[in-house]
N, C-alpha and C positions, 0 to 999 in steps of 0.2 A: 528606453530600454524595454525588451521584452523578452520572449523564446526566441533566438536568434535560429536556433536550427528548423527545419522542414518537420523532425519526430519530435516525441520526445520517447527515448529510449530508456533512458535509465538516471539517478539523481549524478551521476559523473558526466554527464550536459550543465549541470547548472551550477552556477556561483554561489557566492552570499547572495550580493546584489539579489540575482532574478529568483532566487528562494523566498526573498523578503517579498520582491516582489508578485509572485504566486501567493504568498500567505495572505499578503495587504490586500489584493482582489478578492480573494478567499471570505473575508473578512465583508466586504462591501457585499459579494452575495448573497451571504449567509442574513443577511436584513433583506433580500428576496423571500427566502424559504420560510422566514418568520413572519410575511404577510399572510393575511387571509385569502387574497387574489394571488397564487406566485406565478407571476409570468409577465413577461416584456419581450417588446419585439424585437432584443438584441440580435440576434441569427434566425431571424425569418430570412427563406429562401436557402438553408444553407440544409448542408445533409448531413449526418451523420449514423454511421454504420458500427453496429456493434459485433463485432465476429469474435466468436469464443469458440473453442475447440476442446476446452475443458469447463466443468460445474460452475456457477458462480450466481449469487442471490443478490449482496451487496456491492460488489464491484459493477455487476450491467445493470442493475436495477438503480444505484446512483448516474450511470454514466447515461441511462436512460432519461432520467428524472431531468437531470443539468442539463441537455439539448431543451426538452421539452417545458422546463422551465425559463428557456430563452427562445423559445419560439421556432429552434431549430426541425427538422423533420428526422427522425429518431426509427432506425429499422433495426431490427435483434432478427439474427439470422441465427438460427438453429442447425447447425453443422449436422448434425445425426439425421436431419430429414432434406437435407443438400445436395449440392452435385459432389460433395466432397465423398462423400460413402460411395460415389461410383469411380473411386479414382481421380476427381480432379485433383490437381498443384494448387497448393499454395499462391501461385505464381497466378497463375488463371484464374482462382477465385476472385484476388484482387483486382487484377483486369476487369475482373466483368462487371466488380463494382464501382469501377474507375469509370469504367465506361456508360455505367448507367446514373454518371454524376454526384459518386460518392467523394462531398470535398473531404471528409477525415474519417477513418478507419482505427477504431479502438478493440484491439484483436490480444486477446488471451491463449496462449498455445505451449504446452506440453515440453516443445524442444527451445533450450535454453538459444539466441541468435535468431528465431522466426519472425517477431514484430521489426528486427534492422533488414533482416533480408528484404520483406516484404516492403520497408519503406525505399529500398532499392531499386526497386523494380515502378513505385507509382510517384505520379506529380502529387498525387493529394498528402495529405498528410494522414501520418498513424500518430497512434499512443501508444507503449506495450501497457496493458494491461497485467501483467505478468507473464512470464516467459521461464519454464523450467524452475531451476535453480535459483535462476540467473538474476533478476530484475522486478519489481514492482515500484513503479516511483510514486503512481500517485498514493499508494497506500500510504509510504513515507512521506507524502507531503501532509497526508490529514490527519499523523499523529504529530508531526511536526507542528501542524497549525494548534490541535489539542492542548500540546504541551507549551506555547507560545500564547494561548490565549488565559492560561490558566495558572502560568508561573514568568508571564514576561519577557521572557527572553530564554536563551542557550548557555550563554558562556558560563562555561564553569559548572554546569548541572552534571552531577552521576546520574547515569542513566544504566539500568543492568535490563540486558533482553537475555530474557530465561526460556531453554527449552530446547527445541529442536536446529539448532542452528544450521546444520550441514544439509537440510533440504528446506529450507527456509529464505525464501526472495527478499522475502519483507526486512530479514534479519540485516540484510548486507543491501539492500535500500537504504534502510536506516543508518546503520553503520554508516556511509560515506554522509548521507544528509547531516545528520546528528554535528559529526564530528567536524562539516566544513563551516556547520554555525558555532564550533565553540565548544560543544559538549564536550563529554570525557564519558566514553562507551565502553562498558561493562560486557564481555560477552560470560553467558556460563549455560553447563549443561553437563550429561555425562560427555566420556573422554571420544567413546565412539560416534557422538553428533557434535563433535564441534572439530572441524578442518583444521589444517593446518595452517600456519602462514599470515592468521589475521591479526597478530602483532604488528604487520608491516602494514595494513592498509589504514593502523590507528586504535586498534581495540586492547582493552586490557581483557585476558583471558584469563575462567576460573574456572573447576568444576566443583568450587564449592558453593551450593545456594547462599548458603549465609554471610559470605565473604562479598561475594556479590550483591547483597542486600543493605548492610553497614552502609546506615549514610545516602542511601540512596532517596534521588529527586524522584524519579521516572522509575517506575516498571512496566515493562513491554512483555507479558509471557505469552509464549508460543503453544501450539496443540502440536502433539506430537503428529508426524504423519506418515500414518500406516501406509497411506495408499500409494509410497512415493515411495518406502523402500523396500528393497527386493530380498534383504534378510534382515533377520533381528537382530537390532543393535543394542538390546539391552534385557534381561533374563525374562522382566515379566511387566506387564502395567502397574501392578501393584506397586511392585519394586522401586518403580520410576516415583509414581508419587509419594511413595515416603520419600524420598531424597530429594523430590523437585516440585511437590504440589506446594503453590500459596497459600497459605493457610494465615487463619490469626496469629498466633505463634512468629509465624518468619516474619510477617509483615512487620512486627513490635520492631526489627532492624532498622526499619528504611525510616525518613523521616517522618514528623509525624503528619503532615499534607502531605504525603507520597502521593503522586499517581498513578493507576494501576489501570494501564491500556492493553487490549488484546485485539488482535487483526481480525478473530473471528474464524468460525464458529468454535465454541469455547466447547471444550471437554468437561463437565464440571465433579471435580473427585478428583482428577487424573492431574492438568496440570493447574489447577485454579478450583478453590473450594467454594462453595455456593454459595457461602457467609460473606467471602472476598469479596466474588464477582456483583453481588447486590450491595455492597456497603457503600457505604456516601462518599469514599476513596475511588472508587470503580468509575471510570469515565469512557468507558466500551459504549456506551449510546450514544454520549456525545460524539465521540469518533464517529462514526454513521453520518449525524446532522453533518459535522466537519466534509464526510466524501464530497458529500453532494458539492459544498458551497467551494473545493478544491476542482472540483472535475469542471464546476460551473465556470471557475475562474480560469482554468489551463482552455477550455472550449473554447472561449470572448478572444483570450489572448492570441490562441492560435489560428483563431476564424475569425474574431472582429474585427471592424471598418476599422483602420488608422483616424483617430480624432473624435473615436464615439467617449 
């Protein structure tokens, strides 16, 4: 069993099964990254193309690291200084990287649908990276493996992701991942960021923090993101974080080993207080180490020799 499809586009490709089994690899690499030498010559000879189209430190800087700590050959193409500022497509980009023997393409881009188009159009294979609104899988596989390494299993965990929901990829990653291992997902926020309709894909919906907190395994809080919306959906920052910042206080709800995971880069005041996010509860660094050893694992699986 493995990634049966050519992408991987989003956590609605994957089962239990191949969930476990990304985690279980995950697991095998991460005893790479914790050597003093990290490297094996899993994917020597093989390429891998990092195309971003939007910001990103930890997403290309793990997906960087995971080629290159398998030997693979690792290019970050810089869109702002490309043929893309002259009007290239999408469509062409990939081609040329296709053509210059790019086997897998890890593309991060703006419009929700661009990492499936593009896997459209190439033999090689993509990853999205994140896409829009839309998608982020491997994010949700390395909080998945986080919260798997740290409380054992899914079934039955409350899990509440707090914050920005209705421009949030990571949120509705999660969501379906979460919930196909078993959880029971918590969504909460004010009433203008959280969409409609996500009672039907499996989520309990609050816009009470605290209600969402009761009990709770897992915290997943989100950064609000300015840069995504086009008006304001709530009177003021301040505002927000009285009603939605983590603090000591709300945390006393959740149980008392809660986990308290964030996708990054963290606001600290706004939604997650600086006492939270450093407390021995906070596992946002682990996350990190986890990218790696998930991106390492999705790379082998999608690129490595059958029988290694």
């Amino acid at each position: 069993m493995g990634i049966e499809s050519k992408d991987l586009l989003s956590m609605e490709q994957l089962d239990c099964g191949q969930v476990s089994l990304i985690l279980q690899t995950a697991k095998e690499m991460e005893k790479i990254i914790r050597r003093d030498i990290k490297k094996v010559p899993t994917l020597r000879g093989k390429s891998v193309v990092n195309l971003f189209y939007e910001p990103s430190t930890r997403t290309r800087t793990s997906f960087e690291l995971a080629g290159k700590y398998m030997s693979a050959d690792v290019i970050n193409i810089n869109t702002t200084a490309s043929s893309v500022v002259k009007g290239e497509s999408l469509k062409d980009t990939g081609k040329t990287l296709e053509a210059m023997g790019a086997d897998i393409v890890v593309i991060r881009h703006g419009m929700a649908g661009a990492p499936k188009m593009l896997g459209s159009y190439l033999k090689s294979r993509v990853i999205n990276a994140g896409d829009g609104f839309h998608a982020h899988p491997t994010q949700a596989l390395l909080d998945m493996m986080t919260i798997k390494e740290n409380l054992d299993g899914f079934q039955g965990l409350k899990v509440a992701i707090i914050g920005d929901i209705l421009h949030s990829r990571v949120a509705r990653s999660n969501l379906k991942g979460l919930t196909t291992m078993g959880a029971n997902v918590w969504l909460c926020g004010p009433p203008t960021l959280i969409p409609p309709g996500l009672e039907r894909l499996g989520a309990r919906v609050t816009y009470n923090m605290e209600e969402a907190l009761e009990g709770a395994d897992v915290v997943i809080m989100l950064r609000i993101q300015l840069e995504r919306q086009k008006t304001g959906f709530f009177p003021s920052i301040r505002e927000y974080s009285q009603l939605y910042e983590l603090d000591r206080r709300r945390l006393a709800l959740a149980r008392k080993n809660c986990l308290i995971l964030h996708p990054g880069p963290i606001n600290r005041g706004v939604e997650i207080s600086g006492e939270v996010a450093d407390s021995i509860q906070s596992y946002i660094n682990e996350q990190v180490t986890h990218g790696v050893a998930v991106r390492m694992a999705l790379l082998y699986l999608m690129l490595g020799q059958k029988g290694e």
